[in-house]
N, C-alpha and C positions, 0 to 999 in steps of 0.2 A: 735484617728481615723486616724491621719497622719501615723503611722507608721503600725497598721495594716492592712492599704489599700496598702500600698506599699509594706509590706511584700507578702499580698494575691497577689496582681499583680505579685512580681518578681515570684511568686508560678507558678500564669500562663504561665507568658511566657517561663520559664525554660522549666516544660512539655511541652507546646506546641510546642518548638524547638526541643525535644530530641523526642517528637511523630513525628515529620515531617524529623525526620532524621531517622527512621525507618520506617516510610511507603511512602519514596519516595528512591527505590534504582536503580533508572533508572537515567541515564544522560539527555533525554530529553522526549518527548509525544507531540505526532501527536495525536490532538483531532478534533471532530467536533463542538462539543460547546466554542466559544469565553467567556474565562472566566471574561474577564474584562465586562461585560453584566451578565452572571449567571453562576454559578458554574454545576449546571445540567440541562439537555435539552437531550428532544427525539432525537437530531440529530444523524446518524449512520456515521461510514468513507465507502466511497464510495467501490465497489469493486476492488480489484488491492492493493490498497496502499497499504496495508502490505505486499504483496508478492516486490514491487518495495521496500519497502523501505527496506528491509531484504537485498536485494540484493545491495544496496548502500552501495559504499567506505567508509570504516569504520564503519560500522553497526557490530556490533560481533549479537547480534542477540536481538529477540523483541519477546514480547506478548501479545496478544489484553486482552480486558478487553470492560465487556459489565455493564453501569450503568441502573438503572431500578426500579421505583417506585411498591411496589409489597403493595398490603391488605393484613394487620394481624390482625385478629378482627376486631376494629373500625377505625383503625392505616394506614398510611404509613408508610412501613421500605422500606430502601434502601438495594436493594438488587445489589451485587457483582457479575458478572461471570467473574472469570481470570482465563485465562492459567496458571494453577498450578503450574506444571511442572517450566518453565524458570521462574517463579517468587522466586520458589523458588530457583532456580538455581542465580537468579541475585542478592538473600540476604545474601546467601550464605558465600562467600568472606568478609564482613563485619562481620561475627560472629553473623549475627543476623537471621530469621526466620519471622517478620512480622504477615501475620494472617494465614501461612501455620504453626502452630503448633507443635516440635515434636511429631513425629511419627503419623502425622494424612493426608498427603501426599496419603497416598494408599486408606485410607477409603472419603479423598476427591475424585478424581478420578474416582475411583467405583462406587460415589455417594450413599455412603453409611451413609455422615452426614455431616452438615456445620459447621462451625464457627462463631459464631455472636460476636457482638460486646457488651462491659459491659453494655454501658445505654444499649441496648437491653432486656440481663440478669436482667438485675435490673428492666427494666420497666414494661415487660411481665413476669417477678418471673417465670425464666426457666436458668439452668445453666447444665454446662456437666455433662451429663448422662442424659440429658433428650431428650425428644423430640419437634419437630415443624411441623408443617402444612403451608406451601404454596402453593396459589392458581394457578392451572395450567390449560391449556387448556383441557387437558384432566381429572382435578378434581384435587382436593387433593392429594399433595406428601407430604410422612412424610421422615420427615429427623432426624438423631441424633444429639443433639449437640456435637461436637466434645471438644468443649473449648471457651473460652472467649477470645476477641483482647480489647486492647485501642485501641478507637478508635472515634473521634469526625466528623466525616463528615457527618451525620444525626441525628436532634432529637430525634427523637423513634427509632434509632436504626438501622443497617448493620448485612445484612447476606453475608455471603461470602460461592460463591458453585464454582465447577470446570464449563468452559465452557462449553462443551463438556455434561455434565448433563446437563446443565441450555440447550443448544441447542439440544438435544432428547427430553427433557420434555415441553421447548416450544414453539421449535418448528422456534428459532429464532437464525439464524447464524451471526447478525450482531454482528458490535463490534461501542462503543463509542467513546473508546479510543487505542494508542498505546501507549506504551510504551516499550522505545528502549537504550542502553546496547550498548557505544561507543567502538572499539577496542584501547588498548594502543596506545599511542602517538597519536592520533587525538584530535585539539583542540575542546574546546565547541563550542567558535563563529563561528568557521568553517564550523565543522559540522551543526551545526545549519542554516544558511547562504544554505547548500547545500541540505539540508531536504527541506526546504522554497521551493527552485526551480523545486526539483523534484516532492512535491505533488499539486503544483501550478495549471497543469493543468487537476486535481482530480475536481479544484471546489475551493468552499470560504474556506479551511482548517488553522488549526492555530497550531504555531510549540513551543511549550515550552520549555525552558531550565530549569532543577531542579531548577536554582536559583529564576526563575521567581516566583516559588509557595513558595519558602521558602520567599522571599519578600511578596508575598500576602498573605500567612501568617501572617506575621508580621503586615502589613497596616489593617486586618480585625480586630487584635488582638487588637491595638491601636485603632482602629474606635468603637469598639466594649468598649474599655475600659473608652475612651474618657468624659464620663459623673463623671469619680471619678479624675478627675480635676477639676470639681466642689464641689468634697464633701474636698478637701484637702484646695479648697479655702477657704469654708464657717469654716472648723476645725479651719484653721490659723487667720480668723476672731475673730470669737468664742474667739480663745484664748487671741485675743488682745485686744478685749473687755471685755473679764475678767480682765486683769489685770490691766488697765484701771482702772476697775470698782472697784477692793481691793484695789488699790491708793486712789483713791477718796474717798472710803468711811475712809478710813485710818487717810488720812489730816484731812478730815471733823471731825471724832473722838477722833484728837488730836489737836485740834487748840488751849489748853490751854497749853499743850504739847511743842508745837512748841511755843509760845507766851515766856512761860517759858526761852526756849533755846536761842530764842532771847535776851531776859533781861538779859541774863546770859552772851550776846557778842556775838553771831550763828551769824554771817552773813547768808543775802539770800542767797548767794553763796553757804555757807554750807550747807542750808535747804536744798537748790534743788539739793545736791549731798547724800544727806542722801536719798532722796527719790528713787532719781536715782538707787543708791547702793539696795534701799530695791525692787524696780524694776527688779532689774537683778538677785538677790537672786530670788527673786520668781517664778524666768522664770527659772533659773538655775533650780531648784528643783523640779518647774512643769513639766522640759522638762526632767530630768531625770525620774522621773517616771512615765510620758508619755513615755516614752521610750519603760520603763522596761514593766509595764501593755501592750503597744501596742504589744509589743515581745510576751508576755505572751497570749493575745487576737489570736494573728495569729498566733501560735504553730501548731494547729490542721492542717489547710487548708494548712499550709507553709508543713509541712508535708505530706499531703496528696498529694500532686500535685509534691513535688521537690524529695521526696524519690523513693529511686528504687522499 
């Protein structure tokens, strides 16, 4: 148990850090929702701030991003609108792509199909080449799917559309968030520090540094994992009361045994190092194939979670 919990865990947190180093390719985010309270909320950024903060010393450049509970059948999914375009321009440089997918870049745009996210895929049974229905002011838009994202920021599921679509169809220009793309040589705390000031008199606003999520990250992952510190205690119990319990009954079934060994010269000393000796073999040999089985138990999910 001990080792396939810690296998499954390092499973998580490996993905979880290599997903958050893929969908965070911006240096900081100017949001309306204070995330140490909730990670989503209807708050929009006020008018202005992203034309100011664009034009801020050391901004190379930025893209809003609108978050959004949408109905799909019975379901909430979270639905995406980002500026395509600089998003993908800011994943760019990293070798990486995100949930702009090759070659799907024009047919986001167009609005001519989205991207969803796998639990989405998997929970609604719709994958690329198919299609989706979201509800819009003016009724039903069918969208194609484009492709499939990792992607863990909703239970039922993220769609990802271009802004620009998402605001012709409903009709809604705001943005949630920004997300803003430092020029070389500008430090973090600095700029950071200088964001603070300048959206300050926007309103109650809050200025993130990537590190901060990659930390919250981390704190939810452990918050979240936190109860299988109880199963690693109760396992390490478990196992000392086993053996424990094969000593004892052991002596108990050799007391003619041991009575013998005595007559024979055994000092107690000896008995109680015989037992000891048969104590540490049994742990030795438990704890090896506790091991090997634990290994063998978390194969699948250590895989599933750590492989590319």
């Amino acid at each position: 148990m001990l080792v396939s919990t810690a296998a499954i865990i390092h499973g998580f947190k490996v993905r979880g850090a290599r997903w958050l180093d893929e969908a965070l390719p911006y240096d900081a985010q100017v949001s309306a929702a204070d995330y140490s309270a909730t990670i989503y909320s209807g708050a929009t950024l006020p008018d202005g701030v992203a034309e100011a903060v664009a034009a801020a010393e050391g901004v190379d450049y930025a893209y809003r991003a609108r978050s959004v509970l949408m109905e799909y059948g019975d379901h909430d999914v979270m639905a995406f609108a980002v500026d395509m375009e600089p998003y993908a321009r800011m994943q760019a440089p990293r070798g990486l792509c995100g949930f702009v997918l090759p070659g799907t870049l024009s047919a986001l745009e167009a609005g001519r199909g989205v991207v969803v996210s796998d639990n989405f895929a998997a929970l609604h049974r719709v994958g690329k080449g198919g299609s989706i229905e979201l509800p819009s002011p003016s009724g039903p838009r069918r969208f194609e799917v484009l492709g499939t994202y990792e992607d863990y920021t909703w239970p039922q599921g993220a769609v990802y559309l271009d802004r620009k679509v998402y605001r012709e169809g409903w009709g809604d220009d705001s943005a949630s968030y920004l997300d803003i793309k430092y020029l070389p040589g500008f430090g973090a705390d600095a700029m950071r520090a200088r964001l603070a000031a300048l959206v300050k008199p926007f309103g109650s606003l809050h200025v993130y540094d990537v590190r901060d999520f990659k930390k919250l990250g981390d704190e939810t992952l452990d918050r979240t994992l936190r109860f299988t510190n109880v199963q690693v205690s109760v396992a390490g119990a478990i196992g000392f009361l086993g053996i424990v319990n094969t000593l004892l009954i052991s002596v108990m079934r050799r007391t003619r045994e041991i009575g013998l060994l005595r007559s024979l010269g055994m000092s107690r000393a000896q008995v109680a190092t015989m037992v000891v000796l048969e104590s540490l073999f049994i742990a030795a040999f438990g704890g090896v194939l506790g091991v090997a089985l634990g290994l063998a138990g978390a194969k699948w999910p250590l895989a599933l979670h750590v492989a590319e």
